[in-house]
N, C-alpha and C positions, 0 to 999 in steps of 0.2 A: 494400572491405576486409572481412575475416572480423571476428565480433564481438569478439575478443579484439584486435586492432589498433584497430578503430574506439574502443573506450572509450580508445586513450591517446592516436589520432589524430584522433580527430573531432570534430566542432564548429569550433571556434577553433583551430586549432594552432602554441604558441607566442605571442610576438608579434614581427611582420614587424619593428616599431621599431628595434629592440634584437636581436633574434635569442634573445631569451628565451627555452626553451624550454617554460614555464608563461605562464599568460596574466597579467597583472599585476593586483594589488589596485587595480582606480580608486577609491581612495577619497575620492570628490570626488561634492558635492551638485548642484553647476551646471560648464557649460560656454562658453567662451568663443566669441562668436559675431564672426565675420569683421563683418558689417553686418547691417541688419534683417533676417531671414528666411534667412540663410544661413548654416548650421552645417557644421561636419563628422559629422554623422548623428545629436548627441546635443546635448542643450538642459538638460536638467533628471533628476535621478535616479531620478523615480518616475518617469517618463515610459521612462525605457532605459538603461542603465550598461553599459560595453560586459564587463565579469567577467560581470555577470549573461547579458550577449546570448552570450556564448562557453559558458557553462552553458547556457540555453534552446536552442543549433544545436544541443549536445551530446546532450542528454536526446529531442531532435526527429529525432537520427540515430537513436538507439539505437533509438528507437521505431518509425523509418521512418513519421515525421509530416508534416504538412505545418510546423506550426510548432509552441515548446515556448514554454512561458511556468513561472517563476519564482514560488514566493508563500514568505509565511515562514513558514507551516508548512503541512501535510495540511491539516489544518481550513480552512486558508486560502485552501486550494485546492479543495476541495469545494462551498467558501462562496460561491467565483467561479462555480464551474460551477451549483450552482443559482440563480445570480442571473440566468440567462441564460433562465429562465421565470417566467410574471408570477401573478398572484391570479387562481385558477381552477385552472391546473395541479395534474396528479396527477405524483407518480414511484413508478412500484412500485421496491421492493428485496427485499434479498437478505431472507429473515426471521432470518438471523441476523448480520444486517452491524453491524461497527464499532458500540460503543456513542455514540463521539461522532458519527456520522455520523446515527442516531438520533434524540442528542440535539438539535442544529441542526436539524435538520426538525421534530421534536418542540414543539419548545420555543421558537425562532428564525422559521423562516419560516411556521410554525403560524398564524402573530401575521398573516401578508399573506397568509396564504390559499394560498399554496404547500402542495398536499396529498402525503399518500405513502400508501401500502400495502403492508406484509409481507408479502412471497410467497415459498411455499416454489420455490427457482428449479430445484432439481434434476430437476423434471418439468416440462417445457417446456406441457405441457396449464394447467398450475396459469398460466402466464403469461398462454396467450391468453384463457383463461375470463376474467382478471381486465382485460384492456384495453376501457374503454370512451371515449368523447368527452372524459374529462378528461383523459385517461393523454398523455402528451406525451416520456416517456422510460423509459426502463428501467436501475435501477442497480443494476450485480450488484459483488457480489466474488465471486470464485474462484483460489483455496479460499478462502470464507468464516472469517471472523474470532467465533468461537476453536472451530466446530465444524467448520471444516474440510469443508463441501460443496462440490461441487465442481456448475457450472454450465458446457452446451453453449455456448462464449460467438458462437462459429458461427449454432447454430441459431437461439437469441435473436435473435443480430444481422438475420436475414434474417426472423424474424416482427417485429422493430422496423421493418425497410423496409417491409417489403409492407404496415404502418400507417400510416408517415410520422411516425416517433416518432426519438429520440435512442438511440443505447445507448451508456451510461459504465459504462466497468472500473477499479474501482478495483485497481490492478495491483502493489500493494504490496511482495504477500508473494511473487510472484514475481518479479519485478523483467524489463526488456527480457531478460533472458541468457538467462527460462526460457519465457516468453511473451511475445507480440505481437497483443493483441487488435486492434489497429487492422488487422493483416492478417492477423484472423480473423471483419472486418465493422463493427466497435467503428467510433463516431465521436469518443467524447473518452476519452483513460486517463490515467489520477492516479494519484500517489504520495505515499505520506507519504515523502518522500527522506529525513527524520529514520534510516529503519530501513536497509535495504540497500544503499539506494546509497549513501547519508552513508557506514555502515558502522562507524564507530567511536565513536558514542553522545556525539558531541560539537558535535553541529548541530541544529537544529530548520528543518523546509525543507518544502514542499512544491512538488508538479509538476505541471500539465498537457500532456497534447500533442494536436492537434487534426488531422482528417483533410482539411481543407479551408480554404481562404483566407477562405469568410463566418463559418466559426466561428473561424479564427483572428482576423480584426476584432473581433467579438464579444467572446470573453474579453480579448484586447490592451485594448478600452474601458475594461470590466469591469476590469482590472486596474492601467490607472491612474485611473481615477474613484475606485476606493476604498482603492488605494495599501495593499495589503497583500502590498508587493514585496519579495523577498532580499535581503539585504543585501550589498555588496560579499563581505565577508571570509565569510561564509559560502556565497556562490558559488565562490567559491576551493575552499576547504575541502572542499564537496561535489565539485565537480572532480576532485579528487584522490582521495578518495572513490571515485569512481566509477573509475580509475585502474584499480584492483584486484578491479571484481567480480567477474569470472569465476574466479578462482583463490579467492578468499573463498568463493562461492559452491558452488565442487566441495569443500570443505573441510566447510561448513556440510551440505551432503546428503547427505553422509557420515558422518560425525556424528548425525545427526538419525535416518539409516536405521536404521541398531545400535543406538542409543538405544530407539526404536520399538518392535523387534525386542526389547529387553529387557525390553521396561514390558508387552509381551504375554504374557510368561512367568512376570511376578508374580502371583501369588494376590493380592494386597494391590488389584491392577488391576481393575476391571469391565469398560471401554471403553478402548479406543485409538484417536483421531480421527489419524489421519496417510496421506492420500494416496499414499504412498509403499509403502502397507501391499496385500498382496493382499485383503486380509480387509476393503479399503471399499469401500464401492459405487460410490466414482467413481474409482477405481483407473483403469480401462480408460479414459475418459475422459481422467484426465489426463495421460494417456500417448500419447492422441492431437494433443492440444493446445497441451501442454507439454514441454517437455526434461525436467523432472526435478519432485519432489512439494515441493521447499522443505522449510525448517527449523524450520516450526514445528508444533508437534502439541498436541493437548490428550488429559487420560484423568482419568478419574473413578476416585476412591480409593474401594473396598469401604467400604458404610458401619460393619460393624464396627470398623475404623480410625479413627484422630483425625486427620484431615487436616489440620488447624491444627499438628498437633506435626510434623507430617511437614514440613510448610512451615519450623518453626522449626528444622529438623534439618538441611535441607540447608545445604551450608557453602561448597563451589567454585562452586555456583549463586546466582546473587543474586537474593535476593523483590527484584523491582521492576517498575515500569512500562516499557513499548516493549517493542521485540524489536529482531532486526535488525543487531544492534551485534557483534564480535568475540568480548565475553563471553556464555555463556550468562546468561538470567535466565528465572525464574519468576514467573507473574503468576497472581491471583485472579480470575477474571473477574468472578463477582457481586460485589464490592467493589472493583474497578479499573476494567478496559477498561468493562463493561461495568452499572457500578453507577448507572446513567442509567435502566436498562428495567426498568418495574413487574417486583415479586419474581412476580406469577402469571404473565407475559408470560416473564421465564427457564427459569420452569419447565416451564413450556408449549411453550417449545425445546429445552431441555436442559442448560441453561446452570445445572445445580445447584451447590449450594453445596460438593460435595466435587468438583466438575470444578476441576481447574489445568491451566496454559498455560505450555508450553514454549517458549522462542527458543532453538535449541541454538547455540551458540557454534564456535570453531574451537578450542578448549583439545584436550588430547589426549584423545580420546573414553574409553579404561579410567579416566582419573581421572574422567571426569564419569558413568562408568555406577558407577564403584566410592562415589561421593557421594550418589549415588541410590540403590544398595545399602545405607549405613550409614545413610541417612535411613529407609527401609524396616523394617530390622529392629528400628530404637528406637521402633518402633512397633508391634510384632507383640505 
C-alpha cells in the first residue's frame, strides 16, 4: 500500500471480533489465562495490550521496521534506547539536539557513566575525528531541534557500520511521511508521537522502531522491565492521530514555506533557520533525503527590537511548549525546549536569547502571516 492507505490500513486493521472498523480500547490490566502457561498472547498489561500492539505494527509499518514498541512519552522513549548501553559508553549527538535529550544524558545517565559528546553532525569529518573506543552509537536529529541542521543520515549510517557502532534518528520533526532513516541505514528511530503523529496536542507518547529481531528483544526487555508503557486509551488516540498525517502534513509545509518566505523579508529578521528555504546550507541535502523540509523553523529577531514584546504581541499564535499539534505555537528556546544547556553552551550554538521557534499550524496561512505582521510592527 501507498503511504497515504497504509496510515488508515496498517498495523491492526479494525477488529476481526466484532468487525469494528477502529481497534478497540482494551482497557484492562490482566488477562484471563485458559490453564498454567496458556494464554491467548496476552497475560499482563505492561508486558502487551493488544490497542498498544495494533499502535506498535502500526508505527513499525510506517517506518518499515522490523518492530515498533510504544513508551509514554519521547523522553521515555529515548530513556529506553540508551538504556541499551552500559558504564563506559560514549554517544556522540547532534550539538544542537533536544534540550531534554541533553538533559537525561546530562544529568541522568552522567550518574552510570553512560557518556556523550556534542558534535557538530553537519560535516560528517567532525564525526569520524570524534569516534574513538568508547563511542558505541551515534545520535543525530535532522533537522535538528530548534537550529534546524540538517545531517547526511546515509552517510553517518555507513561510517557507524564500518565501526560497529548503533545510529539512532530521532525522527520527530519529520515524521515516517517525510523520512525513513531506517532505509536510509538508521538502526533505531524515535519519536516524540506527542507532536506529529498524535497531531492534535492532546496525548503525550513516545515511539521507537527497531531494524532488527536482536534489538527488537532488547528494547521489548528494556520496555517491560521498566514499564514505561502507553496507555490503552492513548494508543487509540494516537492511532487515529496518525489516521491523518499526510493530508495534515501537506497543510503544515505549506504553511510553514510562505511563513518562511515572510520572516526573510522582515528587516526586524536577522536569520531564518528553515530547510525548506534555499538560502540553508542543508537545503540540497534535505531534498535528497526527504520529501519535504517540515514545519518548524526558528529566526532571530534584530537585536534593535524587544523580542519579549514581540512574543507578547502575537495573538492567533500561542507562546507555548511542543510543536507539532494543528495549532500553531511559539516557543523560547533558551527558557523552554532548551533552558537545560549552560547559558555559554547556547550561545556557543546559537541558541540566543532573541532566537524563537516556530510550529506552524494548518489555520489559514494570511491570518497567521497577517498576526506575525501586527506582532512586527508594535514593535518597530
Amino acid at each position: 500500500m501507498k503511504f497515504e492507505s497504509l496510515v488508515i490500513h496498517g498495523g491492526i486493521d479494525g477488529d476481526k471480533e466484532t468487525g469494528a472498523v477502529n481497534v478497540p480500547i482494551y482497557q484492562t490490566s490482566t488477562y484471563k489465562q485458559e490453564e498454567i502457561g496458556v494464554n491467548k498472547g496476552y497475560e499482563y498489561s505492561r508486558t502487551g495490550n493488544p490497542t498498544r500492539a495494533a499502535l506498535e505494527k502500526l508505527i513499525s509499518d510506517l517506518e518499515e521496521g522490523e518492530k515498533g514498541f510504544a513508551f509514554a512519552s519521547g523522553m521515555a522513549a529515548i530513556t529506553a534506547v540508551i538504556m541499551l548501553f552500559k558504564s563506559g559508553d560514549k554517544i556522540l549527538i547532534s550539538n544542537n539536539v533536544y534540550g531534554g535529550t541533553f538533559r537525561v544524558l546530562d544529568k541522568v545517565f552522567n550518574n552510570f557513566n553512560i557518556k556523550y559528546k556534542m558534535v557538530d553532525m553537519t560535516d560528517i569529518k567532525n564525526i569520524e575525528t570524534n569516534i574513538d573506543e568508547e563511542v558505541k552509537a551515534i545520535f543525530i536529529e535532522s533537522p535538528t531541534n530548534p537550529l534546524m541542521d540538517i545531517t547526511d543520515i546515509k552517510a553517518v549510517s555507513d561510517i557507524a557500520k564500518k565501526n560497529g557502532l548503533l545510529t539512532v534518528v530521532d525522527n520527530t520533526f519529520m515524521t515516517p511521511y517525510l523520512q525513513k532513516p531506517l532505509k536510509l541505514g538508521a538502526d533505531i528511530v524515535l519519536h516524540s508521537a506527542t507532536k506529529y503523529l498524535g497531531g492534535h496536542s492532546d496525548l503525550i507518547a513516545g515511539l521507537v522502531v527497531v531494524n532488527s529481531e536482536e534489538l527488537a528483544e532488547k528494547i521489548h526487555f528494556i520496555q517491560n522491565s521498566t514499564g514505561g508503557i502507553l496507555q490503552p486509551f492513548d494508543s487509540f488516540l494516537l492511532i487515529r492521530g496518525i489516521k491523518t498525517l499526510p493530508v495534515r502534513m501537506d497543510r503544515h509545509i505549506e504553511n510553514a514555506t510562505a511563513i518562511a518566505e515572510f520572516l526573510e523579508s522582515r528587516e526586524e529578521v536577522d536569520k531564518v533557520y528553515y530547510p525548506g528555504l534555499k538560502s540553508h546550507p542543508g537545503y540540497e541535502l534535505q531534498k535528497r533525503q526527504a520529501k519535504g523540509a517540515g514545519a518548524v523553523l526558528s529566526f532571530v529577531i534584530d537585536k534593535k527590537y524587544d523580542y519579549k514584546k514581540f512574543m507578547k504581541n502575537i495573538e492567533l499564535i500561542t507562546l507555548g511548549e511542543s510543536l507539532g499539534g494543528v495549532e500553531s505555537l511559539a516557543c523560547h528556546p533558551a527558557t523552554m525546549t532548551h533552558a537545560a544547556l549552560p547559558y555559554e553552551l547556547r550561545q556557543e550554538l546559537g541558541i540566543v536569547d532573541n532566537l524563537i521557534r516556530l510550529s506552524i499550524g494548518i489555520e489559514n496561512v494570511e491570518d497567521l502571516i497577517e498576526d506575525l505582521k501586527k506582532a512586527f510592527e508594535l514593535i518597530r
